[in-house]
N, C-alpha and C positions, 0 to 999 in steps of 0.2 A: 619455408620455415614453419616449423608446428606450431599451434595455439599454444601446446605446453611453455612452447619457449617464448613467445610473447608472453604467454601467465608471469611467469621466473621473471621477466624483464622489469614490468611492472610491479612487480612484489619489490623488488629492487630501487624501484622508482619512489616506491608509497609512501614514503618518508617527508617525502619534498625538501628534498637534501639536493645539490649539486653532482652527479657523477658522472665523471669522465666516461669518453667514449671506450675510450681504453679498457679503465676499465671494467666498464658492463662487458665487454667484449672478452677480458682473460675469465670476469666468473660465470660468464654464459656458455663458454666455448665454442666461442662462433668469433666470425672475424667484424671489425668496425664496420663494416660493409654492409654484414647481415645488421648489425645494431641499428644502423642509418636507419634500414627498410623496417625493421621494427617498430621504430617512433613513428614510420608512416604506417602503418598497419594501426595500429594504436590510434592517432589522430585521425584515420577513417572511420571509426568505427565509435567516435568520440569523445577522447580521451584526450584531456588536454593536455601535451607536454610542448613544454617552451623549449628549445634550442640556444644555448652562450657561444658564443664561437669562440672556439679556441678551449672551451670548456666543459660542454659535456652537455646535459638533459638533465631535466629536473621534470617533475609535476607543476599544474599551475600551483597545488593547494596540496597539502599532505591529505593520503585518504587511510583511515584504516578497513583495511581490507575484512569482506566476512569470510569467516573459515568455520565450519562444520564444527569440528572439534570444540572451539572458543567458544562457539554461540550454545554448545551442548554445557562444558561445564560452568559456562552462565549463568543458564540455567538452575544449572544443580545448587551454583550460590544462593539462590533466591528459593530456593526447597520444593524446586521443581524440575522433573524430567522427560525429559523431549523424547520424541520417537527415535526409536535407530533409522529410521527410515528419512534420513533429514540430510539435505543436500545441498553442497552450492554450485551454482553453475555459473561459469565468468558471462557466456552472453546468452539469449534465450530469445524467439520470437517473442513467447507471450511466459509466464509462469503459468497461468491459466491452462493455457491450449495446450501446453504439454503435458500437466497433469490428468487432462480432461480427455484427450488422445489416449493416455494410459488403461493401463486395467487398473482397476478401481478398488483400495486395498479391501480386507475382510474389514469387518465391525470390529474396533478394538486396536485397532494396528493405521495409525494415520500415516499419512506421508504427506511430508515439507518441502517445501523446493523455494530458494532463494538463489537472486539472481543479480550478479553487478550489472549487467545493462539489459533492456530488451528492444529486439530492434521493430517489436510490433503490439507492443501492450496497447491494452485495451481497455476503457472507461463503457463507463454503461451506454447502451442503443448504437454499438459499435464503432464508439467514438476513439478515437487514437488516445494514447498516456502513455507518454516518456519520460521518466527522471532523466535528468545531466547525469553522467559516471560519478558516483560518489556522493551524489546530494539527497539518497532520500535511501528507502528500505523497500523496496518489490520482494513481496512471494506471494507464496498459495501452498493450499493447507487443501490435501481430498481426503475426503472424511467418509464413512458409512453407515449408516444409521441402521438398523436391525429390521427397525420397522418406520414405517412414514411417520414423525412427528404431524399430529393434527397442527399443530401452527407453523406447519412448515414452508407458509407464504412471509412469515415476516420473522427468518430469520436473518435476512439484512437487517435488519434493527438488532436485533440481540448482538449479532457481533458488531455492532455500532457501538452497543453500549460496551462490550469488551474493549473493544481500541480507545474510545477516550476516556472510563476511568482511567487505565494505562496512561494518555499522554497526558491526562491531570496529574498521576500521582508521582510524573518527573518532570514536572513541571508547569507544565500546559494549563493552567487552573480553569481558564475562561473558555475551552474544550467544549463543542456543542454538537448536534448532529442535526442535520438536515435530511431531510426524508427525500427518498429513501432510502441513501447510501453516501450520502457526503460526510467530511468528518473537517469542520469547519473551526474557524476563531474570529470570530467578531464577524461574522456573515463572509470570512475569504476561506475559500479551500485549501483545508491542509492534506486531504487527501483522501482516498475514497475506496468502496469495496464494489466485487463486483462477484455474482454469486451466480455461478451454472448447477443446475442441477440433471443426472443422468441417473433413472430408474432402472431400476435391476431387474430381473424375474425374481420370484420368488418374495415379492413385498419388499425389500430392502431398497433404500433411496440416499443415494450416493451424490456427495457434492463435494465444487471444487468451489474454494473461498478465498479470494484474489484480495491481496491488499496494497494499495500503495501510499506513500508518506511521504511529505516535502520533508527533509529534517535541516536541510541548509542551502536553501538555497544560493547561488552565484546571481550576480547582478544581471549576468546577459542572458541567463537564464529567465530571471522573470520579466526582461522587456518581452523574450519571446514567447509567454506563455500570455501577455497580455492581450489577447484577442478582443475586439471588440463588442460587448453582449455577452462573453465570459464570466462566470463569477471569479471576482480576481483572488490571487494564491496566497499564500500566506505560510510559513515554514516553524517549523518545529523551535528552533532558534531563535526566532521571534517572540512566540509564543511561551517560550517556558522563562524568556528575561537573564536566562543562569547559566548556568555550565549544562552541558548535554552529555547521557549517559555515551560510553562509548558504540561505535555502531552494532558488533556483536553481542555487547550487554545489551542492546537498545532489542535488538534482533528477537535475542533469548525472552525478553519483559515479553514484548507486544505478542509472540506465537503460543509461548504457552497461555498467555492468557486468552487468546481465540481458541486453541485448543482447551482449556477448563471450561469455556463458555459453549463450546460444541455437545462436551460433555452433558452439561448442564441442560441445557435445550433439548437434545436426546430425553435426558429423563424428566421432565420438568415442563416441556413446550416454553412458549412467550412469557407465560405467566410469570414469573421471577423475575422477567427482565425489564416488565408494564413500566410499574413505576417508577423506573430507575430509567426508564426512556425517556418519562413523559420529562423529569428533572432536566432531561438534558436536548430538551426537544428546541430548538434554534427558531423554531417556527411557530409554536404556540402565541393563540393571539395575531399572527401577523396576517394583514390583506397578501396573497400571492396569486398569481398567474400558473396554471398548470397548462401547458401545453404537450397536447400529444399527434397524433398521426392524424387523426379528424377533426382538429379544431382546437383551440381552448377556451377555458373556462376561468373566471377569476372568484372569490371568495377569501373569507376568514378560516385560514387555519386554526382546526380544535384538536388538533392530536391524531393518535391512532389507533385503531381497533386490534385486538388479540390477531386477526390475520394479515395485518399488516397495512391495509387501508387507511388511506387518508380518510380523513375528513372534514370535510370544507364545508361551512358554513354560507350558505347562498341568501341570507334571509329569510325567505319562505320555506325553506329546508335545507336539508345538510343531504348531503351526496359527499359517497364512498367512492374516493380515487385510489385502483390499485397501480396507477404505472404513468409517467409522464415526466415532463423536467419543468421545475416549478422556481417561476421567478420571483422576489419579493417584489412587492410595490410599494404598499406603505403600512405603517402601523395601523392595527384597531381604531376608527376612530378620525384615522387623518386622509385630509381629501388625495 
């Protein structure tokens, strides 16, 4: 059976409505048989659908499905326009790894790839990131820059700051960022970037800019995201208290405004984006632990420099961290 036609099945499904085996089976044109194996293809690949006997398949939870089209003229509602070059894939190793495998568009012409599941995402220092089917938003965005932006070590911050004005201004209010690529609420991860970059000949310096987002998450989902020594999760749902834009409108918000902000960075560097980091810096003021590959180190977070560097406050001096995974410990102040 082809992916086409598990796609159709589930499109069928997404409603979280009740349908007989029957029939999915007369509007797929395939027999109850193939349908059965369908539902298993789908739950291996993990999709949750419930089985009624006697009655048909359902989803656990309605999802609405992303579709290319919708998240374009989304878009267009909100007086913005996406690349033609924008795409959805049902499942993907990585979004990343396959934009970054690609050839790498010219300057001016981006490409978007978004993706219902992936069966290999990837969190920064090569750590695994999986969404549940249906509970958050994965893409990536590969961009080309003409010429090397000089601050082009800290544009994981600039597009920090593009994703959480976005999940403030649908609700998220208390949206913060954690250095140097987390995008938090109340110190839990709501989700995070992850930025390759691939230099070209000829000066031009091309990147791939991975994003992923809790937006709802399911209960058994964050027992098992709950690791221990984790920063624990925290989901867009949570966070905005309200109604949540639809996924495709959600889709169309968050890309073009990474895409205005790539823009922006291109001609402009960090500088536009300083202040509006520092507002939304999670870390300012706080005692943290930075741990990297030789050791770590703990101090007072003071913000960050035009290249992206930490700055940690030691007492006798302040040392510039450009890379590491940095734990709170306690406030300014407290033993």
């Amino acid at each position: 059976m082809t992916p086409r036609t598990r796609d159709a099945l589930l499109a069928l499904l997404a409603d979280g409505h009740l349908h007989s085996g029957g029939a999915l089976a007369e509007q797929l044109g395939v027999s109850r048989t193939a349908v059965w194996k369908l539902v298993a293809d789908l739950r291996e690949i993990g999709v949750g659908v419930e089985s009624v006997a006697r009655r048909g398949y359902r989803l656990t939870r309605a999802v609405e499905l992303l579709d290319a089209a919708r998240i374009r003229n989304a878009a267009l509602d909100l007086g913005a326009r996406l690349p033609g070059d924008l795409e959805v894939l049902f499942e993907v190793d990585s979004t990343n790894d396959f934009l970054y495998a690609a050839a790498m568009p010219p300057a001016g012409h981006p490409r978007v790839l978004f993706a219902e599941l992936q069966r290999a995402g990837r969190g920064r220092r090569g750590r695994s990131w999986l969404a549940p089917f249906g509970s958050g938003l994965t893409f990536s965005i590969a961009w080309s820059f003409p010429d090397v932006p000089a601050d082009l070590s800290a544009l994981s911050l600039a597009m920090g700051v593009s994703v959480a004005q976005t999940l403030r201004a649908v609700g998220a209010q208390e949206t913060m960022l954690k250095w140097p690529n987390d995008i938090v609420w109340r110190q839990r991860k709501l989700g995070g970037l992850l930025i390759q970059l691939r230099s070209e000949a000829g000066g031009a310096a091309c990147v791939v800019v991975g994003l992923g987002i809790n937006v709802a998450l399911p209960v058994e989902a964050r027992a098992a995201l709950a690791v221990p020594g984790a920063t624990p999760v925290a989901d867009l749902a949570e966070a905005s208290g309200g109604p949540l834009p639809g996924r495709n409108a959600f889709a169309a918000r968050l890309s073009a405004a990474m895409l205005e902000g790539l823009e922006e960075f291109g001609r402009d560097g960090f500088t536009p984006f300083a202040t509006r980091w520092q507002a939304l810096d999670s870390l300012a003021g706080v005692r943290v632990r930075v741990t990297q590959s030789d050791g770590s180190i703990e101090g007072i977070a003071r913000g960050a420099d035009r290249d992206g560097a930490l700055r940690l406050d030691l007492g006798d001096r302040t040392q510039r961290v450009f890379s590491g995974d940095v734990t709170v410990r306690s406030t300014a102040g407290t033993p």
